[in-house]
C-alpha positions in Angstrom: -47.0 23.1 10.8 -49.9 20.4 10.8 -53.3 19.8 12.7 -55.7 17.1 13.5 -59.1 17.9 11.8 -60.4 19.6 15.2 -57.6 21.5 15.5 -57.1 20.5 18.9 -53.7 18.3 18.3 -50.9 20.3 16.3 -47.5 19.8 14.8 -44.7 22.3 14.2 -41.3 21.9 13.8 -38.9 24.4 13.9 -34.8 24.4 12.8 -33.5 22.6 15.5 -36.8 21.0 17.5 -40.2 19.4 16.9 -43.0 20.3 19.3 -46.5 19.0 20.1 -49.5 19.9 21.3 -52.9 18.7 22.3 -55.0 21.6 23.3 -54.8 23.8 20.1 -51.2 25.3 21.2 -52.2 26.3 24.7 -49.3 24.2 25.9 -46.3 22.3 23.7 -44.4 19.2 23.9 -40.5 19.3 22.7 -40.3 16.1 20.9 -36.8 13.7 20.9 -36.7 12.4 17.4 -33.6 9.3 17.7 -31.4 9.4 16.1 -32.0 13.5 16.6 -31.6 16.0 13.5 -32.2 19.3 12.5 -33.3 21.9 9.8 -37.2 20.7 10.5 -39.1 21.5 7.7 -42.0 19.1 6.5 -45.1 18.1 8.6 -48.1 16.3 7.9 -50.9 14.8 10.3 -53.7 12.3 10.0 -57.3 13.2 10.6 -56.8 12.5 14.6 -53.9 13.5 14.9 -52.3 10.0 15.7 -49.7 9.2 12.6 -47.4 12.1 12.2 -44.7 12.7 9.7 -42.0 15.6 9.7 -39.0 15.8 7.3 -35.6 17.0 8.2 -32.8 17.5 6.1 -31.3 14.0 6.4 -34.1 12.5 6.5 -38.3 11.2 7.1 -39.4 10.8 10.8 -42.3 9.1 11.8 -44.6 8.7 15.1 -47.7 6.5 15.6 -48.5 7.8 18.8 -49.2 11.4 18.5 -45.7 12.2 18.6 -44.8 10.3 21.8 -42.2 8.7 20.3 -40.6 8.9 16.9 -38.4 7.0 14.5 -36.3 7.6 11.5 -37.4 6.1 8.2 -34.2 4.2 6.6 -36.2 3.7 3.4 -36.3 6.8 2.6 -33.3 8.3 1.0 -31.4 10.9 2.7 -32.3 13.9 1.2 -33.6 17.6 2.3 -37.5 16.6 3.0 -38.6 20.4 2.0 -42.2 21.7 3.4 -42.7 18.5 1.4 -44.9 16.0 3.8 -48.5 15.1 3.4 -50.9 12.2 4.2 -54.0 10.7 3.6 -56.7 11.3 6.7 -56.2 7.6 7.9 -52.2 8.6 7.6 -51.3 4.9 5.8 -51.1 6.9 2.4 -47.9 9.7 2.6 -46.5 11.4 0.0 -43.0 13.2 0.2 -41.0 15.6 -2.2 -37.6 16.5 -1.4 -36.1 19.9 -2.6 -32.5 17.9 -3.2 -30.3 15.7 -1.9 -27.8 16.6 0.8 -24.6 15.6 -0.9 -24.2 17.5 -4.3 -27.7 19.7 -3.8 -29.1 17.6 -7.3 -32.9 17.4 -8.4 -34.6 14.6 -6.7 -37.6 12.4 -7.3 -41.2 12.4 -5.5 -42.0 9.3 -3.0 -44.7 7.7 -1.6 -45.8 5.6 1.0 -48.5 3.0 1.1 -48.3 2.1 4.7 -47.9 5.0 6.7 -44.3 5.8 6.0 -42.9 2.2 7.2 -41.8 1.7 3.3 -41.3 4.4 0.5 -41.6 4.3 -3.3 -40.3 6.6 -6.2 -42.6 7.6 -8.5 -41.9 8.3 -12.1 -42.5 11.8 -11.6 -39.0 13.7 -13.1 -36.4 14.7 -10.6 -37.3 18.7 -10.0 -36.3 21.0 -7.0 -39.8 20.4 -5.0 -41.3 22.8 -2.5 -44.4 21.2 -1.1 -47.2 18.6 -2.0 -51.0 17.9 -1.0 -53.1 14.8 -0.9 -57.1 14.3 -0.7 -58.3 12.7 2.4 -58.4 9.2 0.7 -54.9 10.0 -0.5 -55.6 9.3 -4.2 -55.2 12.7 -5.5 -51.7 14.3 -5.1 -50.7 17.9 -6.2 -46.6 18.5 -6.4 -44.8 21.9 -7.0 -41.7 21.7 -8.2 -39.9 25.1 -7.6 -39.2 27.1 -11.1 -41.4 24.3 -12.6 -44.9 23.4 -13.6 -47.9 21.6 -11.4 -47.8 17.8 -11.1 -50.7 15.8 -10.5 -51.9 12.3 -9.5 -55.4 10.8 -9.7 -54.2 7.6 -8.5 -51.8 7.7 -5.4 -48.9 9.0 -7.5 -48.6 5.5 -9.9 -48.8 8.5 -12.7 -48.6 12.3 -12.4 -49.5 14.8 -15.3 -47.9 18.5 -15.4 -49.8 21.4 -16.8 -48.3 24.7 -18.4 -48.8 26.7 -15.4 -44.8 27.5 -14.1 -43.5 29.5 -11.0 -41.6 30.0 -8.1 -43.8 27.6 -6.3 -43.7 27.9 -2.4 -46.7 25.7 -1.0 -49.7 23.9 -2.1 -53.3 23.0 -0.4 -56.3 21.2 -1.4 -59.7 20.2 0.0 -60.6 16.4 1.4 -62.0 15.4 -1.9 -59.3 17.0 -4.1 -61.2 18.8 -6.3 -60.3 22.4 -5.0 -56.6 22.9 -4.4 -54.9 26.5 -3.8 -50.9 26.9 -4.7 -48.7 30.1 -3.7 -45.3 31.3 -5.7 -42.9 34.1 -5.6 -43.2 37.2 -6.1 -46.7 37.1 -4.6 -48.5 34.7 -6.9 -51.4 32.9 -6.1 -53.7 30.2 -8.1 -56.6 28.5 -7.1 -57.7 25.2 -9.0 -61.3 23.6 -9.2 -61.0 20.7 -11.2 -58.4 18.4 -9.3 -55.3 20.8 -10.6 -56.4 20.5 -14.2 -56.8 24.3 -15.0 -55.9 26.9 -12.4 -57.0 30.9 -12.5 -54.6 33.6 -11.1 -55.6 35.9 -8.0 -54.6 39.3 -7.5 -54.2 39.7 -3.9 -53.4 42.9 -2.7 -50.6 44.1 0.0 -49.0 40.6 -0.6 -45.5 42.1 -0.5 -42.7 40.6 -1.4 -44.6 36.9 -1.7 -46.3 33.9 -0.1 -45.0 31.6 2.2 -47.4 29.1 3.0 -50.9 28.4 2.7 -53.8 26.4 3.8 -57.8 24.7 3.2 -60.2 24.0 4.7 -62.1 20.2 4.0 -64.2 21.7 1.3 -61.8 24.4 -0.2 -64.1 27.1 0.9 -61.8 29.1 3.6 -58.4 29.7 3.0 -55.8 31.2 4.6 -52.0 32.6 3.1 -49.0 34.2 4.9 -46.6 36.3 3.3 -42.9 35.0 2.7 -40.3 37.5 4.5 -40.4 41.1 5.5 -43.2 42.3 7.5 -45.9 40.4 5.3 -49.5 40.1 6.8 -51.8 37.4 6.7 -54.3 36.9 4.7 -58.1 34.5 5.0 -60.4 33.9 2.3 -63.8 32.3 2.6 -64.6 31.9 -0.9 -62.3 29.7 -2.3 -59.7 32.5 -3.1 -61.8 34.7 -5.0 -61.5 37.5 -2.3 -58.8 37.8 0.1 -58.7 39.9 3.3 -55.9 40.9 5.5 -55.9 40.4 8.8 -55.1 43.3 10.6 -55.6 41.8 14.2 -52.4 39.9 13.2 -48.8 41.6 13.9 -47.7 43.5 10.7 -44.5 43.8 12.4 -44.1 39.3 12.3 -42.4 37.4 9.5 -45.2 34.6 9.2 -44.0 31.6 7.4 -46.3 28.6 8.3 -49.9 28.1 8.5 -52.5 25.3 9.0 -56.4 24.9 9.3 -59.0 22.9 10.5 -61.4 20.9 8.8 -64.1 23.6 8.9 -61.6 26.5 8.9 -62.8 28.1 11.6 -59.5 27.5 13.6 -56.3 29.4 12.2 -53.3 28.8 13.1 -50.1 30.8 11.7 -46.4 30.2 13.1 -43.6 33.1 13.0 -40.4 33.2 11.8 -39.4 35.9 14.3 -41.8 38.3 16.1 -40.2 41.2 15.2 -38.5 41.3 11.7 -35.2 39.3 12.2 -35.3 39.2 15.6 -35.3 35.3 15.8 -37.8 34.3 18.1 -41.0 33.0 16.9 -44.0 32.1 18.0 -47.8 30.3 17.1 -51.2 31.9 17.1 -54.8 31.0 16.8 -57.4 32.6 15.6 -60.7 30.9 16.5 -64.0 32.1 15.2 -67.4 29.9 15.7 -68.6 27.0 13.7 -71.9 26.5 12.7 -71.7 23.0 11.7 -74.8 21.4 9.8 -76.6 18.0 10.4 -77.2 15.7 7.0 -79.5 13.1 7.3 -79.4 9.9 4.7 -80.7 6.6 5.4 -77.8 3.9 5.6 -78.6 0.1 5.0 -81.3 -0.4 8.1 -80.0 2.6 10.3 -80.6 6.5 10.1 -77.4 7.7 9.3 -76.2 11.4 10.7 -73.3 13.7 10.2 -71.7 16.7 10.1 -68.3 18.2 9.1 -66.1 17.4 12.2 -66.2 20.9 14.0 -63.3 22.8 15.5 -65.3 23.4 18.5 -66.9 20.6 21.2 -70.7 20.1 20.2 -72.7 17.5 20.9 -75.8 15.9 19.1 -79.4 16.4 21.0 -82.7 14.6 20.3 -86.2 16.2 21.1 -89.7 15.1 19.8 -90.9 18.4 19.5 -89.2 21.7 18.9 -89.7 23.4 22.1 -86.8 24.9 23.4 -86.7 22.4 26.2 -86.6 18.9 26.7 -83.6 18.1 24.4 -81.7 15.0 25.0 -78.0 14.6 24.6 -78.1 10.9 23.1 -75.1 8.9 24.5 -73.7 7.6 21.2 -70.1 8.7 20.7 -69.4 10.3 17.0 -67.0 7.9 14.5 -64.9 9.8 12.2 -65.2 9.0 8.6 -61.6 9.1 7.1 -63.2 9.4 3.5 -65.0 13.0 3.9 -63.6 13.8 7.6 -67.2 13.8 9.0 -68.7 13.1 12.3 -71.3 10.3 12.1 -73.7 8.5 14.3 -76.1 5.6 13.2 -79.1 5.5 15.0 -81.9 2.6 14.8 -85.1 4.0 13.0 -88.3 4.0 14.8 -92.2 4.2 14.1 -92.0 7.6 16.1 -90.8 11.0 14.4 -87.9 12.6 16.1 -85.8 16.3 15.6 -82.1 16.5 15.9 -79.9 19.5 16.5 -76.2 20.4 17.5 -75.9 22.3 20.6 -72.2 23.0 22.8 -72.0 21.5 25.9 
């Protein structure tokens, strides 16, 4: 499963469909992938939600239109795509690791893509068994798990990848937008979280993990997490300190088998997708759990203009003017907010003036 960076467009594909939706999972769209396909696994989404990637087990599909339509890459070799898709925020960088091929079941190599998913590269990362990957929001920073292997990592789109001592069952892999924090999950119930780009990484203890994790993922700045448990009745779990502390969620069904999540920029919308409701029951389902954003404003002047932003909220706010700081007289200025792919912020440039001015975020 994959989200824009409001949360309000999602991806999830499940064994035999892919689905869409643009209103945070209120209502979803079966997709019609041609030629069609099945065992869905992969997904990945660009910072609006507009270039989306899923991987199957023959091979990459792409869409361009927010999963309108959606065509098969026949660049890309046809292989088991494996949890294994993720994209820059503009979605032309993409970076896929299949788990093996689909003829003998061998180790494969990592690919990537340089113009969103049209064309795809091998990189000279060694064949392994891979179980998921993660890019920064400018996609130069990649992180790659190879299952029953080390960490591999890129600084520079994947042209070169270094792998560190840490080994494991690895299941899935997150980062934040400027690559720098990155969370990775194994088997049984492992769980690492890295600060310096994937150079070092520090085990967590998390309690009541059962039987292990499934799938995790960050928020832009690596500050809230979130982890679901593998099989079995496993709960799920949210962080807001970078994985320091963990808590579960009891207002989530203990009874679910959880096995995909995905976040919004500022982690304040959740989302976590079942296997089955009830343990091997076979019908699953997605939830949401919202919570409310207190975005901040940053101020920094830019060339001849005031420049100001904010982390793109998973909530609608808009941004007021007043001259004072009464509680009335606030003015909702008119200029529309353009996303910054780089840092996934909001951002409006206004025209300085002689006069002084206060600025605040307020919903609609």
């Amino acid at each position: 499963m994959a989200c824009s960076v409001d949360g309000s467009k999602l991806l999830a594909v499940s064994q035999q469909h892919v689905y869409t939706s643009t209103n945070s999972g209120v209502s979803w769209t079966t997709a019609n992938p041609t030629p069609s396909s099945s065992l869905w696994q992969g997904a990945a989404s660009s910072a609006n939600g507009v270039i989306l990637a899923a991987g199957s087990y023959g091979g990459i599909y792409i869409s361009t239109n927010s999963g309108l339509t959606w065509l098969l890459n026949t660049n890309a070799p046809t292989n088991f795509w494996y949890w294994s898709v993720a994209c820059s925020a503009d979605g032309i960088k993409m970076v896929a690791a299949p788990y093996y091929d689909t003829v003998a079941g061998n180790p494969q190599l990592l690919y990537v893509s340089k113009d969103s998913g049209t064309t795809w590269t091998a990189t000279s990362a060694p064949s392994n068994h891979w179980t998921s990957v993660a890019s920064s929001a400018d996609g130069t920073k990649l992180i790659a798990l190879a299952f029953n292997g080390p960490i591999y990592t890129s600084t520079n789109s994947g042209a070169s990848w270094t792998s560190n001592n840490v080994v494991g069952y690895w299941r899935s892999v997150a980062c934040s937008t400027d690559g720098t924090k990155a969370v990775a999950v194994a088997d049984p119930g492992q769980l690492y979280t890295s600060i310096n780009s994937g150079v070092a990484w520090s085990s967590h203890f998390v309690s009541g993990s059962g039987t292990g994790f499934g799938s995790v993922a960050s928020s832009a700045d690596g500050t809230r997490l979130v982890v679901v448990g593998r099989q079995g009745s496993a709960p799920i779990f949210v962080s807001t300190n970078s994985g320091n502390s963990w808590v579960k969620q009891t207002n989530a069904s203990l009874l679910a088998e959880w096995n995909a999540v995905a976040s919004s920029a500022d982690g304040n919308k959740l989302f976590a997708a079942t296997y089955a409701y009830l343990v091997n029951d076979g019908s699953g389902g997605v939830y949401c759990l919202q919570t409310t954003p207190s975005p901040k404003l940053k101020l920094m002047s830019l060339s001849t203009n005031l420049a100001i932003s904010w982390a793109v909220p998973s909530a609608k706010f808009v941004l007021q003017q007043n001259a004072d700081l009464k509680t009335t007289n606030w003015v909702t200025l008119p200029n529309t907010p353009l996303l910054i792919f780089t840092n996934l912020l909001n951002q409006i440039l206004l025209i300085p003036t002689n006069s002084s001015a206060f600025y605040r975020l307020a919903t609609p």
